[in-house]
Backbone as numpy.savetxt, mean C-alpha at the origin, in Angstrom:
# Nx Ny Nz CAx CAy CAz Cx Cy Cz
10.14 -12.75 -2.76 9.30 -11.58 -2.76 10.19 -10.34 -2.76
9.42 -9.65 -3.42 10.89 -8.09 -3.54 9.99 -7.38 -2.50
11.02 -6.62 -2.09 10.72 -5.48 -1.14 9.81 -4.85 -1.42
8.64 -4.33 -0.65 7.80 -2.90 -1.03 8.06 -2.14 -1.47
9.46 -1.38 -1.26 9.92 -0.52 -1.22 10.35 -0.22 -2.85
11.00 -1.27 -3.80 11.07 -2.12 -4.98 10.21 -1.75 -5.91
8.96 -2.53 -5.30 8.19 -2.50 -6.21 7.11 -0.73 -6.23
7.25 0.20 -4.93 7.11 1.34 -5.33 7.83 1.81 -6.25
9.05 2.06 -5.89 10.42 2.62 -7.26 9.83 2.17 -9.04
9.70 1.08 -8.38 9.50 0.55 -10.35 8.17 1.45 -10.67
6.77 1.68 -9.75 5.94 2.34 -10.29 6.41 3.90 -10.55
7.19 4.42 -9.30 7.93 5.90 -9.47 8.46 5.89 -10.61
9.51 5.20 -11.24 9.96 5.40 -12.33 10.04 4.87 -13.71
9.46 3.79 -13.98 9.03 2.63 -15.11 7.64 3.29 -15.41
7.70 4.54 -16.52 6.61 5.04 -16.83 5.71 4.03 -17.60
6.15 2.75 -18.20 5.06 1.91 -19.11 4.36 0.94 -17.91
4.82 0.46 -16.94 4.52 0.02 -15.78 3.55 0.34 -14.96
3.97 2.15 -15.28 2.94 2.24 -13.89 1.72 2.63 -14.34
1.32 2.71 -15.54 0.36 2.92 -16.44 -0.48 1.40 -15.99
-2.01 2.15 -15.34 -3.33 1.22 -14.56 -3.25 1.66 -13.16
-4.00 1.51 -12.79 -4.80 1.62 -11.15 -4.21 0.65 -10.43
-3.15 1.15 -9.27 -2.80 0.17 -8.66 -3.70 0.55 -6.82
-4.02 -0.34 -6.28 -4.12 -0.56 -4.98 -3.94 -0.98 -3.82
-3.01 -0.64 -3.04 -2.62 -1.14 -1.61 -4.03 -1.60 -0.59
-3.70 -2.90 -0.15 -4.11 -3.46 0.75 -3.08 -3.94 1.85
-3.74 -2.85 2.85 -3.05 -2.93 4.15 -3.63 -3.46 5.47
-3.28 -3.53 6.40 -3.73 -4.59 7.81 -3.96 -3.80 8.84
-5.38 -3.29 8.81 -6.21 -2.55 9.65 -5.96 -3.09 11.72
-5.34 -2.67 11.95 -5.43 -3.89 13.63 -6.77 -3.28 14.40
-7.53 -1.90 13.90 -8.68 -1.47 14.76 -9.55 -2.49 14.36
-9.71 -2.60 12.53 -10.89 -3.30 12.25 -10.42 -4.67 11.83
-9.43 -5.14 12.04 -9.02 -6.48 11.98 -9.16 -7.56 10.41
-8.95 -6.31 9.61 -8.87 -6.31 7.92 -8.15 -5.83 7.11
-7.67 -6.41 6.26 -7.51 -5.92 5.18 -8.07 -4.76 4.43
-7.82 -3.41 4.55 -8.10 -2.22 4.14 -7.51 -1.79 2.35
-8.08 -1.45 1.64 -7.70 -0.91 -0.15 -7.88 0.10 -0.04
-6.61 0.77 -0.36 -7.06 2.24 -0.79 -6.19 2.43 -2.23
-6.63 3.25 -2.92 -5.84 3.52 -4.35 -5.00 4.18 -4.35
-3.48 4.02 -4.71 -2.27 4.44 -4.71 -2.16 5.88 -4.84
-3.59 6.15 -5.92 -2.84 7.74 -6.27 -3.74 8.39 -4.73
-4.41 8.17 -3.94 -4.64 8.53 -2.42 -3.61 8.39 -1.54
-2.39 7.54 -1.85 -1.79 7.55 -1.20 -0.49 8.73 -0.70
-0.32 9.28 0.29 0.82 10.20 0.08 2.15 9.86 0.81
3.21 10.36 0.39 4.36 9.68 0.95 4.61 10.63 1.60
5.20 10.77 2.77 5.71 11.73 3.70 7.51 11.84 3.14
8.07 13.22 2.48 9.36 13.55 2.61 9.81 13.10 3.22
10.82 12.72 2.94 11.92 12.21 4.31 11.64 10.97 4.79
10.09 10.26 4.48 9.75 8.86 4.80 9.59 8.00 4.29
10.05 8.20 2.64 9.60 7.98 1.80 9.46 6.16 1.57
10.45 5.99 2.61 10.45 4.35 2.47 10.25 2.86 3.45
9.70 4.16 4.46 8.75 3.82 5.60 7.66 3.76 5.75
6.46 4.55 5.86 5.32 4.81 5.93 4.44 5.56 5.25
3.28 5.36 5.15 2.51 6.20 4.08 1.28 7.14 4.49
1.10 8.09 3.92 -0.35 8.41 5.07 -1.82 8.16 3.98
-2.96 7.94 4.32 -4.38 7.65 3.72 -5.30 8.65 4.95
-6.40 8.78 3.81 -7.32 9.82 4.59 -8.82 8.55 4.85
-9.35 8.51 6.23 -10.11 7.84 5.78 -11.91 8.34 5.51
-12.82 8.00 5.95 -14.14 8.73 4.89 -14.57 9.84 6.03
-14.00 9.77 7.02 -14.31 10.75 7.79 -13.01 12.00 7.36
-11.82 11.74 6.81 -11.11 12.65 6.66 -10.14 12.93 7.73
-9.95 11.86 8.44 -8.92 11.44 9.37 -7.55 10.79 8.78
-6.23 11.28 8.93 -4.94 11.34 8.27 -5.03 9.70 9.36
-4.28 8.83 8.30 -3.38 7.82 8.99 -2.34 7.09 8.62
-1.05 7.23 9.29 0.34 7.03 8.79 0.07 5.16 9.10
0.26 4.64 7.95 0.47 2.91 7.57 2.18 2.67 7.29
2.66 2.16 8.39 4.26 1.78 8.51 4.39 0.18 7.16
5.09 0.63 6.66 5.09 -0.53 5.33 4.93 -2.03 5.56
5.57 -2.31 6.52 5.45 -3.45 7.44 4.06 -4.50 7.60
2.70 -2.91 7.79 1.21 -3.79 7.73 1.20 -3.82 6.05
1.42 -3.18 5.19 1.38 -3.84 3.63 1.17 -5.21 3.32
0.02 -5.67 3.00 -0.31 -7.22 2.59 0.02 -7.16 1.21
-0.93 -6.21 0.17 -0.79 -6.69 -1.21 -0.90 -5.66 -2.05
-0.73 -5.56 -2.74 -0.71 -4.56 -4.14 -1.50 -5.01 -5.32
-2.45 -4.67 -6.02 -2.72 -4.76 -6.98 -2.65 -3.88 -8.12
-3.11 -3.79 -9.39 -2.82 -3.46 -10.06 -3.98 -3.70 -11.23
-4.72 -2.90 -11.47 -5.84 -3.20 -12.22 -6.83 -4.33 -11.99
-6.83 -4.59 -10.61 -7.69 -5.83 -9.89 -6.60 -6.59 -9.90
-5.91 -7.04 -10.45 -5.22 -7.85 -10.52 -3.73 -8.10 -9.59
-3.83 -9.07 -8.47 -2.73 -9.49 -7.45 -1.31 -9.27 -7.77
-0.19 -7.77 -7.82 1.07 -8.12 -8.18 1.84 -8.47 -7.42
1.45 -8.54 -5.80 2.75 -8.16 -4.87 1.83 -8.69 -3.69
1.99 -9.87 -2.88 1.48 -9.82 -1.61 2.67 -10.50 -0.17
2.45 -9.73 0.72 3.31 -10.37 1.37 2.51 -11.26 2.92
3.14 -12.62 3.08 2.59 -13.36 4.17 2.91 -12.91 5.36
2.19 -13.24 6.21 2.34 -13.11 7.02 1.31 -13.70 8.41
1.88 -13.93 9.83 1.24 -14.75 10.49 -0.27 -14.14 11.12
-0.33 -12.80 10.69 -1.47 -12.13 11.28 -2.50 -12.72 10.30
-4.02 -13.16 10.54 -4.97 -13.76 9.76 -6.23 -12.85 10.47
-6.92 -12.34 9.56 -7.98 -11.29 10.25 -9.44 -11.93 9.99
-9.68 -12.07 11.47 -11.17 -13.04 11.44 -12.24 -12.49 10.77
């Protein structure tokens, strides 16, 4: 599995690549899920760029996601990038 970090870069700079809708699914621990939000919502914090990310959620509440809860990435619906892990959300 390549790094998160990896497979952001290739969308940052592989302009034929990053062409489609990609979506992060990340690991909610309030609501004990798997959360999607769409990449271009996503913002990178300067200086953090390869740590954490922030998402707004429908109330409009900022929340910094440490790369770490990152499960999967898609990419036009379609699964490019998921990573395992022992957390399983009932």
């Amino acid at each position: 599995m390549k790094p998160i970090q990896e497979l952001f870069s290739r969308i940052r700079w592989d302009k034929e690549f990053a062409q489609g809708r990609f979506e992060i699914g990340y690991y909610d621990r309030i609501k004990n899920e798997i959360v999607s939000v769409p990449l271009k919502a996503v913002q990178f914090t300067e200086g953090d760029r390869y740590f954490a990310f922030q998402c707004f959620d429908a109330e409009g509440e900022a929340h910094t996601i440490p790369f770490h809860r990152i499960r999967e990435v898609r990419k036009d619906g379609e699964l490019i990038w998921q990573r395992h892990s022992d957390i399983h959300p009932a």
